[in-house]
PDB file with SEQRES, HELIX, SHEET and CRYST1 records, atoms N, CA, C and O in Angstrom:
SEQRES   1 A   67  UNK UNK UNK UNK UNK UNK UNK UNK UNK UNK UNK UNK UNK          
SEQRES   2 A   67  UNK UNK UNK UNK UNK UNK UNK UNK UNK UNK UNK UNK UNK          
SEQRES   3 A   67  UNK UNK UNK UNK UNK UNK UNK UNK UNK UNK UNK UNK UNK          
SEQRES   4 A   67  UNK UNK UNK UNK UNK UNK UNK UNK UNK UNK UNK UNK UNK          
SEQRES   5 A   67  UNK UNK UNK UNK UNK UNK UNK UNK UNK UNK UNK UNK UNK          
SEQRES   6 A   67  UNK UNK                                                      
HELIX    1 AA1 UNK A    8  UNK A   11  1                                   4    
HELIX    2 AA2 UNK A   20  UNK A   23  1                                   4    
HELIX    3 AA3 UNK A   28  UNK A   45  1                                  18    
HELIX    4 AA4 UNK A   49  UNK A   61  1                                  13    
CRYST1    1.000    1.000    1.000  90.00  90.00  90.00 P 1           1          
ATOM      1  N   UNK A   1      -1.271   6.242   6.273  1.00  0.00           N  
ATOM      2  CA  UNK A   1      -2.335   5.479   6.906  1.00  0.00           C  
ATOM      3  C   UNK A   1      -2.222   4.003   6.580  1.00  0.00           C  
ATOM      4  O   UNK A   1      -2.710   3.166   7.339  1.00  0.00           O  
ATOM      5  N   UNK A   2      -1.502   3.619   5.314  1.00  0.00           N  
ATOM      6  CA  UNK A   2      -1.909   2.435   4.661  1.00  0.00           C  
ATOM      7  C   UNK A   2      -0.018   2.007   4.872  1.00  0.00           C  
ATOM      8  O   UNK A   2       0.891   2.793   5.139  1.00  0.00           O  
ATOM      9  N   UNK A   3       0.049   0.742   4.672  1.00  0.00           N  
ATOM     10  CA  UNK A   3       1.373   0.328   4.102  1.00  0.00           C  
ATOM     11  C   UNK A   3       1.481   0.058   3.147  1.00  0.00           C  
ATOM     12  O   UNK A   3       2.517   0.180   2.495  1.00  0.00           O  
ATOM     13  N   UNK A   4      -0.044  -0.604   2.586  1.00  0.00           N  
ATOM     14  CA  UNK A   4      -0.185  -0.881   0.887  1.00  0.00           C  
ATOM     15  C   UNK A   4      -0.023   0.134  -0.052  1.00  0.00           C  
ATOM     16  O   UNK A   4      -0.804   1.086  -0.038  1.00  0.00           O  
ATOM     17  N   UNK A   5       1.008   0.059  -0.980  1.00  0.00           N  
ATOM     18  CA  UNK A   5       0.640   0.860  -1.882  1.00  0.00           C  
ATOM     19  C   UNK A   5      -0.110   0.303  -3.091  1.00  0.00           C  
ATOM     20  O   UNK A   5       0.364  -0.521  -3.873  1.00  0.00           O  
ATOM     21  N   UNK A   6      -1.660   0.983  -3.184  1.00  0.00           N  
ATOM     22  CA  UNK A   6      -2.443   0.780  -3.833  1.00  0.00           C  
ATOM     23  C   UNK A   6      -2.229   1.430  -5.099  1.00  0.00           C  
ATOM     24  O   UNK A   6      -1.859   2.596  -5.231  1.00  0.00           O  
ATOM     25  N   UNK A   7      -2.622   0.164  -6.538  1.00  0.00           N  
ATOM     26  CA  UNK A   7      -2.672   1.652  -7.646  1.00  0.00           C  
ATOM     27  C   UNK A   7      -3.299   2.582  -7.879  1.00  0.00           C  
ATOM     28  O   UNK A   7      -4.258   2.261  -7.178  1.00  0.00           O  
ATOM     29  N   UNK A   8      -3.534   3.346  -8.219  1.00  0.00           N  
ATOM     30  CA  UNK A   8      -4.596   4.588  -8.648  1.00  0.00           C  
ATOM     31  C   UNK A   8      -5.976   4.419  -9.169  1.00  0.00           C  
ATOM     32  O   UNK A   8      -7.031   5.018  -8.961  1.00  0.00           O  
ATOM     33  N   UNK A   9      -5.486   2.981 -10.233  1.00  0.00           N  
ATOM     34  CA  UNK A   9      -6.788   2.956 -10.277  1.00  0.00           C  
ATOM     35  C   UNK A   9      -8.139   2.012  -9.747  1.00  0.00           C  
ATOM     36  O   UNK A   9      -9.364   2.097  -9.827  1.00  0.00           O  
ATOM     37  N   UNK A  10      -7.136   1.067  -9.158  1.00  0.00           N  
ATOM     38  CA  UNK A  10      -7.678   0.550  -7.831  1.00  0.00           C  
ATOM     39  C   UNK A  10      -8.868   1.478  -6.584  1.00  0.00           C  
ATOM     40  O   UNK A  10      -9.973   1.192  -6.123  1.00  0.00           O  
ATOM     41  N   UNK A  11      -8.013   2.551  -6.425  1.00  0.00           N  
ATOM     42  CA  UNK A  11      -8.254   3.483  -5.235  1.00  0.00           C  
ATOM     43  C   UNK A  11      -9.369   3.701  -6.797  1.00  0.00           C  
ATOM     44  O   UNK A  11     -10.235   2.842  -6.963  1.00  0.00           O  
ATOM     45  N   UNK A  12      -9.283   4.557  -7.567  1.00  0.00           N  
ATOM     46  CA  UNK A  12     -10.474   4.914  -8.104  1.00  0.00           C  
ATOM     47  C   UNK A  12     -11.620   4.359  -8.480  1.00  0.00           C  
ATOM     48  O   UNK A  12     -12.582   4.996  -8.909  1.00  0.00           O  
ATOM     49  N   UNK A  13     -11.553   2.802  -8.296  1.00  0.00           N  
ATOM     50  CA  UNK A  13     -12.669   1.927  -8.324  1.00  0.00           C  
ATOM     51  C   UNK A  13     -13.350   1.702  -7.424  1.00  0.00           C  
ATOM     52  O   UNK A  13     -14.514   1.309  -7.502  1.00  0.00           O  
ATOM     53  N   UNK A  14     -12.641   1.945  -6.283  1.00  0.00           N  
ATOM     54  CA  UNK A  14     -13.202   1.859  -5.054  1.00  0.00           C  
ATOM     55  C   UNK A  14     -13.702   3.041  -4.251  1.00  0.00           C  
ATOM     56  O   UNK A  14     -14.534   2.796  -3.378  1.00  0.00           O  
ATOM     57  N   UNK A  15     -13.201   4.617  -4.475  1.00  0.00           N  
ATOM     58  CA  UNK A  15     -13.941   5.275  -4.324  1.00  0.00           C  
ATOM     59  C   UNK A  15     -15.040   5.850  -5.593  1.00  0.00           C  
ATOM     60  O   UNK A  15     -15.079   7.066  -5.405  1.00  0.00           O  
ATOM     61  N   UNK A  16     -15.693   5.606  -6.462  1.00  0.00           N  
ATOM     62  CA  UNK A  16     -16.472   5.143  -7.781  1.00  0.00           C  
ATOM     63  C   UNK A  16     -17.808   4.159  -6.885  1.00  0.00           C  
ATOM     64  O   UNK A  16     -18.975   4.402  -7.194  1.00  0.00           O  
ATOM     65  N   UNK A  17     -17.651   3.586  -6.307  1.00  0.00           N  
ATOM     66  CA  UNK A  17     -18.388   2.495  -5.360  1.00  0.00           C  
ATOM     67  C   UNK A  17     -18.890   3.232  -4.239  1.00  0.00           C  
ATOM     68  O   UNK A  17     -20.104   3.362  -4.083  1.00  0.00           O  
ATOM     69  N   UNK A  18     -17.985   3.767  -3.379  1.00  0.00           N  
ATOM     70  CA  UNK A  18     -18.137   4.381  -2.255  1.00  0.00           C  
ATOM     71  C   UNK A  18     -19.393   5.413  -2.678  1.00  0.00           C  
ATOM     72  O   UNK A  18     -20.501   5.485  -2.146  1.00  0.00           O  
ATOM     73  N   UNK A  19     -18.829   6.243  -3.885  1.00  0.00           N  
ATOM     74  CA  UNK A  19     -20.308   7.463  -3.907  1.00  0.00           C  
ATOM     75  C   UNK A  19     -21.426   6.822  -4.287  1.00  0.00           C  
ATOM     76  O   UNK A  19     -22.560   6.808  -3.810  1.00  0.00           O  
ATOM     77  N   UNK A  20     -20.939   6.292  -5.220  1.00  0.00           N  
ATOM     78  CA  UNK A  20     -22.220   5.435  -6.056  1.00  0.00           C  
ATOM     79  C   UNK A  20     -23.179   4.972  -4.629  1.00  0.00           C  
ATOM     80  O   UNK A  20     -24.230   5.605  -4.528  1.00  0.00           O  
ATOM     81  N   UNK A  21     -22.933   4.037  -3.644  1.00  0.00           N  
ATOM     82  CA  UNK A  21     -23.043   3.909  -2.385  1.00  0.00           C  
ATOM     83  C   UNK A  21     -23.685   4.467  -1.639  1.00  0.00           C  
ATOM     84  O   UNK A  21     -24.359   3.753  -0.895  1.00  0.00           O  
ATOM     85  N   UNK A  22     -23.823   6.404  -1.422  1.00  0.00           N  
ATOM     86  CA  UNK A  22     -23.135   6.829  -0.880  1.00  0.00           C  
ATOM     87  C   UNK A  22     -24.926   7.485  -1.579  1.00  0.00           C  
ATOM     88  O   UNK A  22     -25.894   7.769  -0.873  1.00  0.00           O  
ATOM     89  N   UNK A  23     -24.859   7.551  -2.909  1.00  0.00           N  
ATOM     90  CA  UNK A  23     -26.219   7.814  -3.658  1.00  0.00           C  
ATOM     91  C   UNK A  23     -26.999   7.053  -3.506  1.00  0.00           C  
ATOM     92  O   UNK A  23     -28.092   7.619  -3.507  1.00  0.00           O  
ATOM     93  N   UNK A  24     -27.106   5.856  -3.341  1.00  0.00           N  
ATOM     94  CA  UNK A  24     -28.039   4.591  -3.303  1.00  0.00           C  
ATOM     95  C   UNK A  24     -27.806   4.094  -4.840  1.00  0.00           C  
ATOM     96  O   UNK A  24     -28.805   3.618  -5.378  1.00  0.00           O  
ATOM     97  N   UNK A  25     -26.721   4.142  -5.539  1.00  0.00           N  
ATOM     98  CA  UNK A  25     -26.780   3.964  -6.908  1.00  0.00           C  
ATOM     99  C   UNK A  25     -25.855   2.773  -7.055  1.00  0.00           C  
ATOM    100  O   UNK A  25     -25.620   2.354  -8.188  1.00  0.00           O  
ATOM    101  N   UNK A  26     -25.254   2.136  -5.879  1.00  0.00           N  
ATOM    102  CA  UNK A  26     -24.152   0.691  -6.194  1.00  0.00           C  
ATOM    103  C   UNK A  26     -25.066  -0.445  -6.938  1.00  0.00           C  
ATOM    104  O   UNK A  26     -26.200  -0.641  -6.500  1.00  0.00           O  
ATOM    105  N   UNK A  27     -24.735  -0.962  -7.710  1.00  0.00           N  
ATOM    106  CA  UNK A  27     -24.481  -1.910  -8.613  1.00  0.00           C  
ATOM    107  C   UNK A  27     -24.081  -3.534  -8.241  1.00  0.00           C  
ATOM    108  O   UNK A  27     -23.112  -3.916  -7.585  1.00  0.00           O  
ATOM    109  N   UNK A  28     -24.989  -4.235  -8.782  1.00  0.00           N  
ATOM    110  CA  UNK A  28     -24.106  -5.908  -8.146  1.00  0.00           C  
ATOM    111  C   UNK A  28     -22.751  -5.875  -9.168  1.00  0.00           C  
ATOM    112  O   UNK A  28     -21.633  -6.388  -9.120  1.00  0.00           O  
ATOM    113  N   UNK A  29     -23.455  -5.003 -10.103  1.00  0.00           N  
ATOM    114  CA  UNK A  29     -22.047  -5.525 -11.008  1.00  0.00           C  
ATOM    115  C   UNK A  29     -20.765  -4.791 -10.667  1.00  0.00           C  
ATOM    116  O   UNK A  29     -19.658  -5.329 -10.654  1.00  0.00           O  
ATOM    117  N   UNK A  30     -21.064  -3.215 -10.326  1.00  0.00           N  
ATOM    118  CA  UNK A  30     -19.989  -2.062  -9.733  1.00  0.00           C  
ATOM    119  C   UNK A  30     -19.302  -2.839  -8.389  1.00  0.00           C  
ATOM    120  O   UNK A  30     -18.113  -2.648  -8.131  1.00  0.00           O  
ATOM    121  N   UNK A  31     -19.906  -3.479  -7.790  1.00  0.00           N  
ATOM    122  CA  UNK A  31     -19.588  -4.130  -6.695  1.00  0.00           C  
ATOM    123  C   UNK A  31     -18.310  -5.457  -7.320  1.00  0.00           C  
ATOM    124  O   UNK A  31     -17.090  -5.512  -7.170  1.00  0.00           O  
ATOM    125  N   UNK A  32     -18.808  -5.931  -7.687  1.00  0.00           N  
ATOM    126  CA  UNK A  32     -18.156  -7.682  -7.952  1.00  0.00           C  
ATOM    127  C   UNK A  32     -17.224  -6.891  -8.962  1.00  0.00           C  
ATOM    128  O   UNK A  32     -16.117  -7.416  -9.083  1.00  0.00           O  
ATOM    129  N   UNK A  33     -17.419  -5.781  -9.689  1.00  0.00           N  
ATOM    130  CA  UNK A  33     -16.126  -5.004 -10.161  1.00  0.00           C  
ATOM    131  C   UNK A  33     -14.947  -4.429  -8.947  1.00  0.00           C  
ATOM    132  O   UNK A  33     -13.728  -4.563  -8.848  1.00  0.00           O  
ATOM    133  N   UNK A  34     -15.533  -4.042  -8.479  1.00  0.00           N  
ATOM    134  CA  UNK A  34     -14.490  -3.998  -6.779  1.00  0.00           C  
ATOM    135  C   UNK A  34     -13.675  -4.804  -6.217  1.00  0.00           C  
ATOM    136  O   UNK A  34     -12.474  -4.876  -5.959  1.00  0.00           O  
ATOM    137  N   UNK A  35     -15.202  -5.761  -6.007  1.00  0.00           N  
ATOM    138  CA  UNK A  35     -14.211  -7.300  -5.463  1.00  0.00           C  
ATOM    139  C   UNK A  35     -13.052  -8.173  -6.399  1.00  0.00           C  
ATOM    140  O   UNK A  35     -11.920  -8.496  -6.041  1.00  0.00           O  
ATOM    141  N   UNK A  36     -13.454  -8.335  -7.188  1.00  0.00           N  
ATOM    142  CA  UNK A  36     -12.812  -8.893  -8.284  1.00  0.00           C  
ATOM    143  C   UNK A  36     -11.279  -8.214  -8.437  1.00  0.00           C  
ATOM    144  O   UNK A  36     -10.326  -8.851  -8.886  1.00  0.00           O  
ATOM    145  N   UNK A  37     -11.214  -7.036  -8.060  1.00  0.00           N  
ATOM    146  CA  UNK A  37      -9.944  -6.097  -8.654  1.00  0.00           C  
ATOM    147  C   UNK A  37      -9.554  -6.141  -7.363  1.00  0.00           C  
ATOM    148  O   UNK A  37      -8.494  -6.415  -7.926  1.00  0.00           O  
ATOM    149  N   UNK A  38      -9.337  -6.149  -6.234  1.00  0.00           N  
ATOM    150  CA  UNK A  38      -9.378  -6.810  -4.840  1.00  0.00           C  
ATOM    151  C   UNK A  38      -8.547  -7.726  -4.732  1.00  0.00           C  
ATOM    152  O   UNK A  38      -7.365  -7.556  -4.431  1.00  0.00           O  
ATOM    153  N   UNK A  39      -9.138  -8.901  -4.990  1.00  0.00           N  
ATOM    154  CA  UNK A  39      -8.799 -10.135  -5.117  1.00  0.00           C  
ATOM    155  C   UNK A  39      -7.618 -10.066  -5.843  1.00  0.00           C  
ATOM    156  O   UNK A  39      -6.555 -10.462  -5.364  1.00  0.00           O  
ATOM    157  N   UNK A  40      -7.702  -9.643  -6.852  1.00  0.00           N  
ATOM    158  CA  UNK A  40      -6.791 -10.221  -8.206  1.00  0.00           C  
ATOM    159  C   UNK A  40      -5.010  -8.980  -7.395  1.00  0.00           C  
ATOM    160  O   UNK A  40      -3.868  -9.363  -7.647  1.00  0.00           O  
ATOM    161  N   UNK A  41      -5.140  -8.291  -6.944  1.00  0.00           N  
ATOM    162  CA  UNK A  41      -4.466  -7.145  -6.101  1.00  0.00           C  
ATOM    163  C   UNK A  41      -3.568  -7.966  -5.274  1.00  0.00           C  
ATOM    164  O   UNK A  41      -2.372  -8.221  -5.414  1.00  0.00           O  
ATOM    165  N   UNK A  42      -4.624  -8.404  -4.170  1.00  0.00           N  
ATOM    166  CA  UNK A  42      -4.225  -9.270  -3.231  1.00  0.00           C  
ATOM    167  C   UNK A  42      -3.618 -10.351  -3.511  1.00  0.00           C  
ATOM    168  O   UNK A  42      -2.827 -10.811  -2.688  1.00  0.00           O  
ATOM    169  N   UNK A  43      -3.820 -10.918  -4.577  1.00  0.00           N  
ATOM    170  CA  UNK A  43      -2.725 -12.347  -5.121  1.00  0.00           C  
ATOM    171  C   UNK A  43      -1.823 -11.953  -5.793  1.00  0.00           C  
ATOM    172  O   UNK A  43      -0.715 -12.460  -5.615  1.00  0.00           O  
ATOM    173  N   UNK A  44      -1.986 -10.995  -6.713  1.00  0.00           N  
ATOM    174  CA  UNK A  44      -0.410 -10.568  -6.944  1.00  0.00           C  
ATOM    175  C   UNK A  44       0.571  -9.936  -6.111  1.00  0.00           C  
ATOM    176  O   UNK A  44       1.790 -10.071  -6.216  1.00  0.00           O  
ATOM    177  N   UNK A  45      -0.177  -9.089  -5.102  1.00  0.00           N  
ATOM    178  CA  UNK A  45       1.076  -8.808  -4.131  1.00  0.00           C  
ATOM    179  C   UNK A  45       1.151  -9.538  -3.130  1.00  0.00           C  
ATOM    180  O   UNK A  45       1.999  -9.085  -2.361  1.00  0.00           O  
ATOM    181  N   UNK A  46       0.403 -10.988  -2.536  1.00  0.00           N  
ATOM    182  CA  UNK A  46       0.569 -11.835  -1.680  1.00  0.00           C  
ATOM    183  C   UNK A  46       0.479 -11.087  -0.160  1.00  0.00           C  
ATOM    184  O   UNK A  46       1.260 -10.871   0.766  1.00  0.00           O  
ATOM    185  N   UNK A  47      -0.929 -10.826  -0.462  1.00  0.00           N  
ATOM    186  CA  UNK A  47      -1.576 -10.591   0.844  1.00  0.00           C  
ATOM    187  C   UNK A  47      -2.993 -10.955   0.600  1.00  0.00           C  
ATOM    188  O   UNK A  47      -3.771 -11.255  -0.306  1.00  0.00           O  
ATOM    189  N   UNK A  48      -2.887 -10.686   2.487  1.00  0.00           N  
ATOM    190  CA  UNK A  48      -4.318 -11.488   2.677  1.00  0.00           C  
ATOM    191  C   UNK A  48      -5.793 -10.447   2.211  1.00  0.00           C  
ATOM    192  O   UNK A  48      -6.064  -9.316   2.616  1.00  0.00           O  
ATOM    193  N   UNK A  49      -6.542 -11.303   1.252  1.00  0.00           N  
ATOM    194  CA  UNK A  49      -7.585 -10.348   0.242  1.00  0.00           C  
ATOM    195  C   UNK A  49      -8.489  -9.272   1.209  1.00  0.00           C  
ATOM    196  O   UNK A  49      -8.936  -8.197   0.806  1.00  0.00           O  
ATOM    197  N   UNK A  50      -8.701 -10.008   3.040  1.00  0.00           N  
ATOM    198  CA  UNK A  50      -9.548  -9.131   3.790  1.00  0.00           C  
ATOM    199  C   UNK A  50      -8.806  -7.808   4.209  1.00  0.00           C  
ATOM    200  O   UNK A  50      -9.440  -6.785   4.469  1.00  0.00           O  
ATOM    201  N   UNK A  51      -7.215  -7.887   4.269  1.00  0.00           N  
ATOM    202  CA  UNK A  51      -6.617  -6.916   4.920  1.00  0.00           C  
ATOM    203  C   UNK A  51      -6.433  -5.976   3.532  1.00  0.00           C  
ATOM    204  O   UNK A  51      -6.055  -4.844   3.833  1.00  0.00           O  
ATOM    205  N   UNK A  52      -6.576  -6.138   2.364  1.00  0.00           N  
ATOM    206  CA  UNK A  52      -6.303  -5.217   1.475  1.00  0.00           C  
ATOM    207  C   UNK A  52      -7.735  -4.103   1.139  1.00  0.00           C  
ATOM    208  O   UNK A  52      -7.856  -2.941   0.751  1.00  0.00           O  
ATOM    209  N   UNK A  53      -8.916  -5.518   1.647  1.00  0.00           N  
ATOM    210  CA  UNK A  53     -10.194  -4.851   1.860  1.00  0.00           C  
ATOM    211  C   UNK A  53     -10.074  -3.537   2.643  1.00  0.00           C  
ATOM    212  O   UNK A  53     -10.138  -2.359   2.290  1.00  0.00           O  
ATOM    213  N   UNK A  54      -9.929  -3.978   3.510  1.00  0.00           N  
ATOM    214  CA  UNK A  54     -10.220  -2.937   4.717  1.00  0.00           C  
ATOM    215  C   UNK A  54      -9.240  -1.887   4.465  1.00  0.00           C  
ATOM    216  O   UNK A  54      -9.680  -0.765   4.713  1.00  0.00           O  
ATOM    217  N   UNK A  55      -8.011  -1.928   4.036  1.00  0.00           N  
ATOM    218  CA  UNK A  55      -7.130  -0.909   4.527  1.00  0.00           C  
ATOM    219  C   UNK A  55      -7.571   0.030   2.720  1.00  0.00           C  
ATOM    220  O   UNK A  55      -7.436   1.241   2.544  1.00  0.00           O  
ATOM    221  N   UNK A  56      -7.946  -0.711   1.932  1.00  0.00           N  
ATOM    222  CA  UNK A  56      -8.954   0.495   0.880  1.00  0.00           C  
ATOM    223  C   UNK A  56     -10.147   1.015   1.041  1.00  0.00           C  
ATOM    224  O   UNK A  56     -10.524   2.064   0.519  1.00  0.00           O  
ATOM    225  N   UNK A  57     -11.037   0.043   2.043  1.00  0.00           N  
ATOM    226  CA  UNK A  57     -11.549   1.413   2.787  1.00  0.00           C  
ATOM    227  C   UNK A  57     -11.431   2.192   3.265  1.00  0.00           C  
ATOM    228  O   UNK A  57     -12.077   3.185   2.932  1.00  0.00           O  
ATOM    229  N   UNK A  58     -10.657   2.236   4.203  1.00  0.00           N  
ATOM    230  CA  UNK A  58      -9.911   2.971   5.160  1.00  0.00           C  
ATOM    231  C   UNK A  58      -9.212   4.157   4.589  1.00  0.00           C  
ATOM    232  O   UNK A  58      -8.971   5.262   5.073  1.00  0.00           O  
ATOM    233  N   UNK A  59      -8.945   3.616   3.402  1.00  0.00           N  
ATOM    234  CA  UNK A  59      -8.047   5.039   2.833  1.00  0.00           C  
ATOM    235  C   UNK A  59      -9.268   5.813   2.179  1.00  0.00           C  
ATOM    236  O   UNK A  59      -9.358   7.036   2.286  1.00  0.00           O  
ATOM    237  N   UNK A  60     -10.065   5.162   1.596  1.00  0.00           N  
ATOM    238  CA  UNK A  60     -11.022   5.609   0.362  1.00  0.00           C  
ATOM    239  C   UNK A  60     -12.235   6.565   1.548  1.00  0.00           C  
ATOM    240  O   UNK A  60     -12.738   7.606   1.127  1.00  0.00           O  
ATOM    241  N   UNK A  61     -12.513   6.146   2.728  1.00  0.00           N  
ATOM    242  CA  UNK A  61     -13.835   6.434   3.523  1.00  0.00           C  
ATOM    243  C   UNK A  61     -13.077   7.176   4.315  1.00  0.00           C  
ATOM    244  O   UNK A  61     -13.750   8.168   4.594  1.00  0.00           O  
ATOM    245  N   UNK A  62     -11.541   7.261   5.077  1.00  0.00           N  
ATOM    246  CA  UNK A  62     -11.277   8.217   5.991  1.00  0.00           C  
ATOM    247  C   UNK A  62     -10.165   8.813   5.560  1.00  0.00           C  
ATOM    248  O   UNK A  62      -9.228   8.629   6.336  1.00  0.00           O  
ATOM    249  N   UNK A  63      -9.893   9.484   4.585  1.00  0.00           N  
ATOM    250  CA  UNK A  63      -8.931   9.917   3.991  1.00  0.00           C  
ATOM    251  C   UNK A  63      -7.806  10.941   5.023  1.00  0.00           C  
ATOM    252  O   UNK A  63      -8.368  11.883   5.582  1.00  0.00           O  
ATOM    253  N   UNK A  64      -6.778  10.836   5.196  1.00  0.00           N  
ATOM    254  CA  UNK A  64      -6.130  11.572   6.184  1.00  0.00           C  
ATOM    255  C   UNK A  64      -5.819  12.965   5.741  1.00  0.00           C  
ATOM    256  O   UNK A  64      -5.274  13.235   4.671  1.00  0.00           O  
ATOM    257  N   UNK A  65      -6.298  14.039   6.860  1.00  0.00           N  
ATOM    258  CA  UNK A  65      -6.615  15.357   6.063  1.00  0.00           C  
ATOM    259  C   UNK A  65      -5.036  15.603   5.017  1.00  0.00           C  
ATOM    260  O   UNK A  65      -3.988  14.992   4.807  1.00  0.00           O  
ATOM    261  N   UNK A  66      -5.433  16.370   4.761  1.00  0.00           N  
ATOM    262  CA  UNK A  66      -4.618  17.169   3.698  1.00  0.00           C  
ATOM    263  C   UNK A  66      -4.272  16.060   2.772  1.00  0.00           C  
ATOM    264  O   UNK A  66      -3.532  16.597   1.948  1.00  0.00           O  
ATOM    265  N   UNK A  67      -4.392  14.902   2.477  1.00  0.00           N  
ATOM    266  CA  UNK A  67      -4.142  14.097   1.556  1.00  0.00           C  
ATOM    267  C   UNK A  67      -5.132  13.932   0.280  1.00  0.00           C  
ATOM    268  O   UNK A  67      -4.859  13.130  -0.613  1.00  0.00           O  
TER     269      UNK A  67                                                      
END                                                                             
């Protein structure tokens, strides 16, 4: 689904958010913990910070079956 390969525990911070979310239980801080690890992602592998956004949602919110 993705071309990024995301680390693990990236993907696990971000779905961590998603339920939390998901409960009504997100956090400013669980959040800006997201973004922050995002960001810092996106500049080390030199991409653009919105497209790394989206395509970890994308993996984290529509997971492709059997994966």
């Amino acid at each position: 689904m993705s071309d990024i390969d995301f680390p693990d525990d990236l993907v696990q911070l971000e779905r961590s958010a998603w339920e939390a979310a998901q409960r009504g239980e997100l956090t400013a801080v669980q959040a800006g913990e997201v973004q922050a690890a995002i960001t810092a992602f996106a500049e080390a592998s030199g991409l653009d910070r919105y497209t790394v956004e989206m395509a970890l949602k994308r993996l984290v919110r529509h997971p492709e079956p059997g994966a």
